[in-house]
BARODREN-227802 format. One line per field, with one value per residue (C-alpha): residue number from 1; x, y, z; chain; residue in one letter. Coordinates in pm, whole numbers, plus 50000, padded with zeros to 5 digits. Layout:
REM residues N
k c(NUM ...) $
px c(X ...) $
py c(Y ...) $
pz c(Z ...) $
c c(A ...) $
r c(A ...) $
REM end
This chain:
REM residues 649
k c(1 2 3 4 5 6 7 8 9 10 11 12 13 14 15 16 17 18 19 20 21 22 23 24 25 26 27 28 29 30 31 32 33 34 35 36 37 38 39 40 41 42 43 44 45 46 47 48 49 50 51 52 53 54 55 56 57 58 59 60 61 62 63 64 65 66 67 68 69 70 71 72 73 74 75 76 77 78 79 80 81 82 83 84 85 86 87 88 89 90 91 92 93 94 95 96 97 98 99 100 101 102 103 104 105 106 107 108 109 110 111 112 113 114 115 116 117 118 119 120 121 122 123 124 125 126 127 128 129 130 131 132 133 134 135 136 137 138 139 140 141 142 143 144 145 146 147 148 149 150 151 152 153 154 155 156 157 158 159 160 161 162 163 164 165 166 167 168 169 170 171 172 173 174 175 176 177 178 179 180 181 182 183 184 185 186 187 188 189 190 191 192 193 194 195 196 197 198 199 200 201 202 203 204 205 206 207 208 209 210 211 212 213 214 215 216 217 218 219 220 221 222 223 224 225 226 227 228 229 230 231 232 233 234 235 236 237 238 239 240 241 242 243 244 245 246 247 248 249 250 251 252 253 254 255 256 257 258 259 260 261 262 263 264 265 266 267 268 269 270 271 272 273 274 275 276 277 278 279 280 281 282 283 284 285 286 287 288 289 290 291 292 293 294 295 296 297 298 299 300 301 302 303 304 305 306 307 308 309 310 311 312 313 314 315 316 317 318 319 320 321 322 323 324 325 326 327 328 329 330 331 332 333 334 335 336 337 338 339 340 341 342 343 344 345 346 347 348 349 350 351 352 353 354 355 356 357 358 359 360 361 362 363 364 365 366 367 368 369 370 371 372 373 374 375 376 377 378 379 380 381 382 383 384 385 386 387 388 389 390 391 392 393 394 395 396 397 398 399 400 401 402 403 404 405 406 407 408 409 410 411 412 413 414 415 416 417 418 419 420 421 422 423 424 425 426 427 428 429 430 431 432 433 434 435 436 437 438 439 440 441 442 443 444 445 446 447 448 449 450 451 452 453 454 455 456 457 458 459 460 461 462 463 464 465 466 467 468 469 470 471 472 473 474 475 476 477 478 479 480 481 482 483 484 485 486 487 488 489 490 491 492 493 494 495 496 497 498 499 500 501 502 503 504 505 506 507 508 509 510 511 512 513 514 515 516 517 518 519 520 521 522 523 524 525 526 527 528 529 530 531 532 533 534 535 536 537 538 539 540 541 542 543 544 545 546 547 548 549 550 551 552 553 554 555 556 557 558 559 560 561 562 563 564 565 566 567 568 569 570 571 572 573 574 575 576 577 578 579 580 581 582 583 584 585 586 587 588 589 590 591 592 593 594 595 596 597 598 599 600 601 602 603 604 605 606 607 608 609 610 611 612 613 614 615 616 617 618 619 620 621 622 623 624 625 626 627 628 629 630 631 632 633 634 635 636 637 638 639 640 641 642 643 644 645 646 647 648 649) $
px c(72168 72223 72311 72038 72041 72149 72253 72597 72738 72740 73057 73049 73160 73491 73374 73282 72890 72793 72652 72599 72795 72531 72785 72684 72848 72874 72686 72381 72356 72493 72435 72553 72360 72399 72079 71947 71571 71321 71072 70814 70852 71155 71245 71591 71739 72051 72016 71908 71604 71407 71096 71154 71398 71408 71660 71761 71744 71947 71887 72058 72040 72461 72437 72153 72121 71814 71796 71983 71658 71642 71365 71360 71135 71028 70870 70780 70779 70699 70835 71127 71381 71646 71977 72052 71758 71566 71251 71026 70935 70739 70540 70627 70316 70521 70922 71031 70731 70782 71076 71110 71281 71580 71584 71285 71072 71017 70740 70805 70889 71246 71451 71456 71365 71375 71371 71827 71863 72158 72091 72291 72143 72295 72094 72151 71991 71889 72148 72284 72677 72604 72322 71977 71669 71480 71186 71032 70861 71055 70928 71159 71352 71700 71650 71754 71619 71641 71760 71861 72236 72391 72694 72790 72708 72990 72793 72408 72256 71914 71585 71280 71086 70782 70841 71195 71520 71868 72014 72181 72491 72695 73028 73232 73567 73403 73269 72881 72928 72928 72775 72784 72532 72478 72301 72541 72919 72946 73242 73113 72988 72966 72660 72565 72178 72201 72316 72279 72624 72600 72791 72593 72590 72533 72135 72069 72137 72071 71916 71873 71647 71790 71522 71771 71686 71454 71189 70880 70579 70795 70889 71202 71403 71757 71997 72264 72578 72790 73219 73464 73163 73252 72964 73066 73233 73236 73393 73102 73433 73537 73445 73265 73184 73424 73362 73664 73918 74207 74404 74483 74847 74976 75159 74774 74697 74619 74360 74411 74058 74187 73945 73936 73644 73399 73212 73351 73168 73437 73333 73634 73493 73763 73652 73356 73304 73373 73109 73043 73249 73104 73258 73187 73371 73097 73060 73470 73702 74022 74346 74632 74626 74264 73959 73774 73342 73203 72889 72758 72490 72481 72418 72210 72492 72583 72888 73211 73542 73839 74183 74280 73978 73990 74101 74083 74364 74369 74374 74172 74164 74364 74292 74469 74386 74241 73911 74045 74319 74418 74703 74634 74300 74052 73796 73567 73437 73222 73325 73203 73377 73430 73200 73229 73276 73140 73333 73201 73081 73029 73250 72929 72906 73274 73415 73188 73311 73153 73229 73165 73172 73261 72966 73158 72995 72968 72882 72882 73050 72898 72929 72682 72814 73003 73313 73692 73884 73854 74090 73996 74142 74099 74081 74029 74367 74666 74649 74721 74501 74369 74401 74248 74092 73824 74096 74317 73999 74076 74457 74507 74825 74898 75004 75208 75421 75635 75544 75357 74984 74863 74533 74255 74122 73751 73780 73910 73717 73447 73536 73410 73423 73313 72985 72818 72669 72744 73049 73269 73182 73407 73443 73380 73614 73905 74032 74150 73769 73548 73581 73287 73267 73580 73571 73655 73667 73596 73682 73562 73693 73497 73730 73599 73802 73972 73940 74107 74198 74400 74656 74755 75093 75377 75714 75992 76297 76326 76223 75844 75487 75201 74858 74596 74232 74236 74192 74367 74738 74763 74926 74926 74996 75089 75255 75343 75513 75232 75449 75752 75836 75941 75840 75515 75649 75469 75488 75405 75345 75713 75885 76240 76088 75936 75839 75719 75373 75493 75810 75774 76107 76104 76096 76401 76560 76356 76524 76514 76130 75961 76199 76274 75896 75616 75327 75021 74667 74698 75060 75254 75596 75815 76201 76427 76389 76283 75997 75831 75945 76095 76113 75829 75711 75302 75213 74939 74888 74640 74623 74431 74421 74186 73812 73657 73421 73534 73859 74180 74548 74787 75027 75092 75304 75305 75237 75246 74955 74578 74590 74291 74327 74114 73992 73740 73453 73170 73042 73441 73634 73520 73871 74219 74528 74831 75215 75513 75779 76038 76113 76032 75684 75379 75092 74806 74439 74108 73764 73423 73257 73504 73464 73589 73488 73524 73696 73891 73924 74069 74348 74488 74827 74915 75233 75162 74928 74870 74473 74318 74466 74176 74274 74330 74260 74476 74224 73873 73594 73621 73353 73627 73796 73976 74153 74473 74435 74734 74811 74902 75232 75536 75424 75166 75196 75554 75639 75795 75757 75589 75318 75099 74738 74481 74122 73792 73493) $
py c(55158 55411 55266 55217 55443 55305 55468 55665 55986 56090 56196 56320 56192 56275 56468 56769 56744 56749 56421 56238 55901 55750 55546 55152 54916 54546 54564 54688 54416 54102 53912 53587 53543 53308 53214 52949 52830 52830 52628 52867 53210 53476 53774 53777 54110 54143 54528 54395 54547 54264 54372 54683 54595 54246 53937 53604 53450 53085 52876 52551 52403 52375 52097 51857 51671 51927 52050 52374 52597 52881 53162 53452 53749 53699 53407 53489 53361 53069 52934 52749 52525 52299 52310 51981 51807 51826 51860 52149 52448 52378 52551 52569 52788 52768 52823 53178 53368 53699 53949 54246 54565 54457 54039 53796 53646 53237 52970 52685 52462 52262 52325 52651 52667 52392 52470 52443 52392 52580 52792 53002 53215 53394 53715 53895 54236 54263 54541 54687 54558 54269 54044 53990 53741 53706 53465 53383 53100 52862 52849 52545 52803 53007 53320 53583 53728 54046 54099 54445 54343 54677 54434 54164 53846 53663 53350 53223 52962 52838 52579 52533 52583 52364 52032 51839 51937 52003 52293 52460 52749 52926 53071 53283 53119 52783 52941 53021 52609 52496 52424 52272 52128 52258 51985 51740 51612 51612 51754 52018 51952 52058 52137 52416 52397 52526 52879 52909 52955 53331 53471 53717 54107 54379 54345 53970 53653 53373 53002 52751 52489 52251 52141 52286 52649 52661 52374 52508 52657 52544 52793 52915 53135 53280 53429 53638 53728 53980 53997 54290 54531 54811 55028 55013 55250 55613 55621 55361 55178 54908 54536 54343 54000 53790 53481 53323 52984 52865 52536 52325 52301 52067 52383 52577 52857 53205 53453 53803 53966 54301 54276 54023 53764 53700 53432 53216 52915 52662 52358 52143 52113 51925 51602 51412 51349 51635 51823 52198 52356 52682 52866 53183 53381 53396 53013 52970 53061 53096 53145 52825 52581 52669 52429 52574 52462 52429 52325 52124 52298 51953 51771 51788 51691 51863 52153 51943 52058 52096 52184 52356 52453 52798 53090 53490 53726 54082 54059 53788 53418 53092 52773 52434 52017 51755 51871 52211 52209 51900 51924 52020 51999 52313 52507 52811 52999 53316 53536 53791 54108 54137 54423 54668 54893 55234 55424 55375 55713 55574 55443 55158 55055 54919 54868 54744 54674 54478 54373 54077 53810 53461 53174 52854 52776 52812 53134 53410 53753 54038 54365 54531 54418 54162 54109 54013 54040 54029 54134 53969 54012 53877 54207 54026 53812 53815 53591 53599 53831 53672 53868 53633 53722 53579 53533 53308 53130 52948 53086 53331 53530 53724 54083 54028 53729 53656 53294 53198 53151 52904 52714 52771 52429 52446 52561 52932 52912 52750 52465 52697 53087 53266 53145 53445 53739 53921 53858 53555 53228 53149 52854 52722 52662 52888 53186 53315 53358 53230 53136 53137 53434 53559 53889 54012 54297 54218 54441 54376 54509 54496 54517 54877 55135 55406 55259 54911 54611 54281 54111 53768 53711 53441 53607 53580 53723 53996 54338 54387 54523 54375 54456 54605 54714 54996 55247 55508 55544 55317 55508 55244 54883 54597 54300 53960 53675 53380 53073 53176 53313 53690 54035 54263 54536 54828 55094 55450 55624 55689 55472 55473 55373 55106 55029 54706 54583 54363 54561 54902 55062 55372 55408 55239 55290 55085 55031 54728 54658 54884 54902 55273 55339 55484 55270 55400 55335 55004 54875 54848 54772 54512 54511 54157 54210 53872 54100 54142 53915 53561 53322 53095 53247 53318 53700 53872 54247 54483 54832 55139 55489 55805 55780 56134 56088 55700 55668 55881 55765 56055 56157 56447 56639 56615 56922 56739 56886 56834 56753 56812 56550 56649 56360 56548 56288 56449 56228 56082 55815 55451 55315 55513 55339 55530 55428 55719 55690 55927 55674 55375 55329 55090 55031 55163 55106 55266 55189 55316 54956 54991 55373 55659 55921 56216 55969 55652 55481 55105 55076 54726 54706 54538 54466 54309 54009 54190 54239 54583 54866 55044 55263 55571 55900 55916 55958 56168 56261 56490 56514 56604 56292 56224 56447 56355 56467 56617 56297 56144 55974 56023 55736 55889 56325 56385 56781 56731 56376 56247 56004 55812 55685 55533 55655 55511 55700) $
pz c(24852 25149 25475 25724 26036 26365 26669 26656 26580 26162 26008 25628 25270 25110 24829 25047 24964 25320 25284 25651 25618 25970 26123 26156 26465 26447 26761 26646 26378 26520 26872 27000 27324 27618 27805 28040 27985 28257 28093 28043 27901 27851 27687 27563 27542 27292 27141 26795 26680 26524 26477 26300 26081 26042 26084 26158 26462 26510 26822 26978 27286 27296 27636 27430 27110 27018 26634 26565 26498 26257 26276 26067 26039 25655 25732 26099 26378 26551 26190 26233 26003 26155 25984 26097 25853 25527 25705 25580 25773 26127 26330 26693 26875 27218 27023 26934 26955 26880 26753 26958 26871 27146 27093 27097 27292 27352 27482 27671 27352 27517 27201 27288 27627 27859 28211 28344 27921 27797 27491 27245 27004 26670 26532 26200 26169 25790 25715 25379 25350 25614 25621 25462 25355 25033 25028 24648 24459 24261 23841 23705 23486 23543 23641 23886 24244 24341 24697 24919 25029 24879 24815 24597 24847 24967 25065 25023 25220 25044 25170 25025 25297 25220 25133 25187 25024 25138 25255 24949 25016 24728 24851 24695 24665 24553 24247 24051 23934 24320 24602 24958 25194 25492 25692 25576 25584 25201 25013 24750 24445 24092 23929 23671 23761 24080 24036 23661 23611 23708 23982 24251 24188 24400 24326 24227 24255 24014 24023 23795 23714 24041 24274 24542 24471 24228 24187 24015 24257 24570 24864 24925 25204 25139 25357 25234 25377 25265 25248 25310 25159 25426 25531 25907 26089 26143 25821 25662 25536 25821 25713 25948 25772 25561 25308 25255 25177 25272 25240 25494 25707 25953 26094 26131 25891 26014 25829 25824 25766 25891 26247 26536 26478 26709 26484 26272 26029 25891 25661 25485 25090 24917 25132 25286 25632 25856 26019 25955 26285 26431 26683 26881 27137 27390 27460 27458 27125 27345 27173 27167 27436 27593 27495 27216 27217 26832 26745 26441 26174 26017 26359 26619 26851 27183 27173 27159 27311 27126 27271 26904 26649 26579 26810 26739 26659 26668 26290 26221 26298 26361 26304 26382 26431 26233 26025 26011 25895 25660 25482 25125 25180 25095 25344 25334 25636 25757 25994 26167 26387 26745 26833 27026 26766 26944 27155 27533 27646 28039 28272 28387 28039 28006 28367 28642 29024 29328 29708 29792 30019 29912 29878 29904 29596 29185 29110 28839 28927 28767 28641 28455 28106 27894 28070 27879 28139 28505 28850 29215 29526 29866 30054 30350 30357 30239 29903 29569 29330 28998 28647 28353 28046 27845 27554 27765 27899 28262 28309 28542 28637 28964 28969 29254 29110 28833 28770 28482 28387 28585 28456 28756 28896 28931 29285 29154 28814 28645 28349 28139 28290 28040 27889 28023 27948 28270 28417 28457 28633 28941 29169 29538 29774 29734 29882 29558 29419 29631 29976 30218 30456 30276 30114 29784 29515 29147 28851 28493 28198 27846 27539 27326 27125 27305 27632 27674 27474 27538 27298 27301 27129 27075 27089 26849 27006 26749 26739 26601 26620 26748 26644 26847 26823 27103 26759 27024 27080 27402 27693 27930 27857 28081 27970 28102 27990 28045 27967 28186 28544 28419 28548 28441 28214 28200 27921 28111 27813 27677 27479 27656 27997 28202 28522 28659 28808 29059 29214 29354 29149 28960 28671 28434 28112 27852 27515 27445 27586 27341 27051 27129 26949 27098 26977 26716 26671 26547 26677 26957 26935 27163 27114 27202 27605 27757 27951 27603 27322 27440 27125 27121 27470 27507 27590 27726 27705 27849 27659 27844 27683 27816 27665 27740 28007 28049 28158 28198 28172 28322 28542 28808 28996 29382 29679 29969 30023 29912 29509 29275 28967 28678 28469 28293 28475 28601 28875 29007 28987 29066 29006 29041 29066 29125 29064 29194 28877 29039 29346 29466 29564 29586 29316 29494 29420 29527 29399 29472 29578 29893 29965 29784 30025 30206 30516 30522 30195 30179 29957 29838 29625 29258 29385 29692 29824 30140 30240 30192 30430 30568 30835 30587 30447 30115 29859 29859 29624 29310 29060 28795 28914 29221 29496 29691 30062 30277 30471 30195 30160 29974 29771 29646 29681 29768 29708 29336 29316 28972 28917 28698 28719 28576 28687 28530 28622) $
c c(A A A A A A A A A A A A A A A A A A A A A A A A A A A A A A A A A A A A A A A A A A A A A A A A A A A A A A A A A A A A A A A A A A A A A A A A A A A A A A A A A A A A A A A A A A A A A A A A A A A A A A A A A A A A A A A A A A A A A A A A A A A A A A A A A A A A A A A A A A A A A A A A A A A A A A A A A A A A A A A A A A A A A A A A A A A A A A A A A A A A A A A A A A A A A A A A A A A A A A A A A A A A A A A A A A A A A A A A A A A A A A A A A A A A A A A A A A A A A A A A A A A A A A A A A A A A A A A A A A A A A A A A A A A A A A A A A A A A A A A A A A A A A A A A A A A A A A A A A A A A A A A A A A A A A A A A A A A A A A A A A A A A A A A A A A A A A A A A A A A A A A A A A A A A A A A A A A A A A A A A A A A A A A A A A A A A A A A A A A A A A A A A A A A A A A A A A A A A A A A A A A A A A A A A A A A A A A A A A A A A A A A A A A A A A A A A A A A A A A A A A A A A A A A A A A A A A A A A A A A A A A A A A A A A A A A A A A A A A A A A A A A A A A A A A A A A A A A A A A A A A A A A A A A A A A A A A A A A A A A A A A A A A A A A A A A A A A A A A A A A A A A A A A A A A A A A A A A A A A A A A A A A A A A A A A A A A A A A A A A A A A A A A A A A A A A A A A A A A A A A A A A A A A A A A A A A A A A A A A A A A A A A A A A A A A A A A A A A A A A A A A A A A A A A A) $
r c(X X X X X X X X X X X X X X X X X X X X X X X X X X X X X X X X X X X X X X X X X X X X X X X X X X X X X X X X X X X X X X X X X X X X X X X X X X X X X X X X X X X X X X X X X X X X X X X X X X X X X X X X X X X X X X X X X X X X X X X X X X X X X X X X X X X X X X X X X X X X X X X X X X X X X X X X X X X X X X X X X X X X X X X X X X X X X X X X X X X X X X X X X X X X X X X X X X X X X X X X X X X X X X X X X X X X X X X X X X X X X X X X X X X X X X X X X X X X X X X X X X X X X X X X X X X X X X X X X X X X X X X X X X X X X X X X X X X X X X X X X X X X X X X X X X X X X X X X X X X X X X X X X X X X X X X X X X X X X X X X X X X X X X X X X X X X X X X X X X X X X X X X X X X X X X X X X X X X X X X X X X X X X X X X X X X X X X X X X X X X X X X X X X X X X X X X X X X X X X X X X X X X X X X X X X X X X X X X X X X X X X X X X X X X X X X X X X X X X X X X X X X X X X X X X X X X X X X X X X X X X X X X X X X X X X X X X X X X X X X X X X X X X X X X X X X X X X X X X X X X X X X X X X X X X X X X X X X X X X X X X X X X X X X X X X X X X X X X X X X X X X X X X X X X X X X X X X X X X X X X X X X X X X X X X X X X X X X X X X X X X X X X X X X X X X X X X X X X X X X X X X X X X X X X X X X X X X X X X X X X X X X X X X X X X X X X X X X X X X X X X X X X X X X X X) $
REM end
């Protein structure tokens, strides 16, 4: 079956036939969606095209004891099932009441929409290789269903929509004589009239004469979910959906699916009484040590907070504590990739930057987009900047510093920061974040290939590689130790150096930081230095590389005298930081929220707690990208002095 045609540049088959390969993004198939109800009507807005192609929309109120509810377009809407029960299919005039070619739409109806009620929502585009729904009417006798997957199905969750029956789901790993039930704690169970026996192909699927999936004249929906059947990619041959096992260790078990999940289903099958766990990286999926938020599908109970659960990788998952991990004990789970997938081709739709002055209370930053990482600075006063990440949830570091990661009170962050779909969620009081009549500058970072990515790691004190998903050679990368007082090491695009965030030295010999080995596409190497690879020490590191049009990682020369740097933007930078390697010298930064112009432009430094300079000319406008003016200083334009930067248009 030929893939279906999303947005995104075609590349072409292999075999030299000139066939277009239309390349498919995680992104344009999948949404997990944050939103708070108003009691009355909304539009939700994801970028997943319902209506025209069809899919799955799953609802629960995360902060209530409302039913998880399940809408799909096969059965349409206003339809809903609850995951949570056997009840048969209800109608719900004011609940999701339409599918939209970007989201839904929703009535007043308080499990979805109850005015302060906080909602997530799960969508599945019907998409060959990923995701889709088969409706049919049971006859009492085996036989098979057709259904459009274009993949053998890794996993196939079944209710009969009209009258009362359990939810019925076939994995892969568990076997064609198998199956567990979704709305309740039970351990799986063996049965040969339930799926006939017959494993899943590529085109059907096959039921037996169980009641479950196949009672005679009785409704039924199915929703089928695909594993590691490519078709992603502008290749067509990344995975973006996994059905797998594993076994249960009191040490944790990691699973390598070959991509960083964003979604992950886990349900214990060896043994009764623990709930179906899901987890998302939107509403909190932090790696070790943060709280973790799952929800039930077998219970209509409020998101719980776990301080283990399951936590993303750059490779795949992790997943540790009681219920998850059992000793001995055996598990299944679905994941799903962390999008983005497409290469940004704007600076706004990755990187977005505001001034602001402080509230004195709760309030959510924003930026234009879905933030995973975030930098703010009192440019007002001389304080401490914050640098956290959506990976390492409520711990922030400080560029200026070497102490560790230091876990924000509510004052500086939010319990919960980043359960949002625009930004992060800071605190009151503080003059870190959020101080009244204080100022500030934000930046926010979203993860996407060939522009930035951040890495979480535990350190072994010998030489390795760590995995990335930047899918560019990083040329920038920052590092710091997060468990530890220790310096920020910075890789400045050659693998013998370093310099370091928080100091203004040159540039210093750097073999045992980056194992003499510049890094690749996919790895970045850190050799036994304490900066990069303590035993048992937590890491964080934050990878940039130049995205045409997006950003632009480089270095120059100095005149002394006015300097034209050509980032190959067409409107200018909004962000350039600048670092001299030759000498000693500051870590300056500009931005456009302050003033990038033709006069004075405030300047703050990494390195430095001191409040914004703004008495100076350094920096002006350059559509190309940025232009150093003559009364610069040494620091940044001495006559034969050398430089690096980072601009982001």
């Amino acid at each position: 079956m030929p893939l279906q045609a999303t947005s995104g540049a075609a590349s072409y088959d292999a075999f030299g036939g000139g066939v277009p390969v239309v390349a498919n993004y995680i992104e344009d198939a999948f949404s997990t969606y944050i939103y708070t109800g108003n009691g009355s009507t909304q539009t939700i807005t994801n970028g997943i095209d319902l209506s025209t192609q069809g899919g799955l929309v799953w609802i629960k109120r995360y902060n209530d004891t409302d039913g998880h509810q399940l809408y799909d377009t096969s059965r349409g809407a206003t339809k809903f099932l609850t995951s949570n029960a056997v009840d048969a299919e209800t109608t719900a005039a004011t609940g999701l009441t339409a599918f939209t070619t970007s989201g839904f739409t929703l009535g007043a109806d308080v499990a979805v929409n109850a005015n302060t009620g906080s909602y997530i929502s799960w969508s599945w585009l019907e998409k060959s290789k990923f995701f889709d729904i088969v409706t049919f009417t049971g006859n009492g006798s085996a036989r098979t269903i057709a259904h459009n997957l274009g993949a053998v199905p890794g996993a196939i969750i079944i209710k009969q929509v009209n009258s009362t029956q359990p939810w019925t789901v076939y994995h892969r790993s568990r076997g064609n004589t198998r199956y567990i039930t979704l709305n309740t704690t039970a351990a799986e169970v063996t049965d040969s009239t339930v799926w006939n026996n017959t494993t899943p192909t590529s085109t059907v699927f096959s039921v037996g004469t169980s009641n479950r999936t196949n009672a005679n004249a009785q409704t039924y929906v199915a929703y089928i979910f695909a594993h590691n059947a490519g078709g992603f990619g502008l290749t067509g041959t990344d995975n973006v959906i996994s059905c797998g096992s594993y076994t249960g260790s009191a040490a944790g078990v990691t699973i390598t699916l070959g991509y960083e999940a964003q979604w992950v289903l886990i349900k214990k099958t060896s043994a009764a009484g623990d709930n179906w766990r899901l987890l998302d990286v939107i509403r909190g999926m932090a790696v070790a040590g943060f709280n973790k938020f799952t929800l039930a599908p077998n219970s209509s109970i409020a998101e719980e907070t776990w301080s283990d659960a399951a936590s993303p990788s750059a490779t795949g998952f992790t997943v540790g504590g009681a219920g998850l991990t059992d000793n001995g004990d055996t598990y299944i789970y679905i994941a799903i990739r962390r999008g983005q997938m497409k290469v940004p081709t704007t600076g706004s739709s990755v990187f977005g930057l505001s001034a602001r002055t402080g509230t004195g209370a709760n309030v959510t930053v924003t930026g234009g987009q879905t933030a995973d990482a975030v930098f703010v600075k009192n440019r007002g006063s001389a304080v401490a900047s914050l640098f956290s990440s959506r990976l390492t949830s409520i711990q922030y570091l400080v560029t200026s510093s070497t102490a560790a990661g230091v876990s924000a009170g509510v004052d500086i962050l939010q319990a919960n920061p980043w359960n949002v779909m625009n930004g992060v969620k800071v605190g009151t009081t503080n003059t870190i974040t959020n101080a009244s009549a204080n100022t500030f500058i934000n930046y926010l970072f979203k993860r996407a290939p060939s522009f930035m990515d951040v890495v979480c790691y535990i350190g072994t004190g010998s030489a390795t590689t760590q995995a990335h998903n930047l899918q560019k050679v990083p040329e920038l990368m920052i590092v710091k130790n997060r468990s530890a007082i220790e310096d920020w090491p910075v890789y400045p695009n050659s693998a013998t150096e370093y310099l370091l965030l928080n100091a203004t030295q040159g540039i210093g010999s750097a073999s045992t930081l980056w194992n003499n080995t510049a890094p690749t596409s996919s790895v970045f190497s850190i050799g036994t230095s304490s900066f990069v690879n303590t035993s048992a020490a937590t890491y964080v590191a934050y990878l940039f590389a130049t995205c045409a049009g997006v950003s632009k990682v480089g270095s120059y020369t100095g005149t002394g005298t006015t300097l034209q740097v050509n980032c190959g933007f067409t409107a200018g930078s909004r962000f350039v930081l600048i670092k001299r390697t030759d000498s000693t010298g500051d870590w300056y930064f500009w931005d456009s929220a302050r003033g990038i112009v033709a006069g004075n432009d405030p300047y703050l430094l990494l390195n430095n707690t001191a409040a914004q300079v703004t008495g100076t000319d350094y920096i002006d406008t350059y559509s190309a990208g940025f232009e150093i003016s003559s009364t610069a200083p040494a620091a940044i334009n001495a006559n034969g002095g050398t430089f690096i930067f980072l601009a982001i248009a």
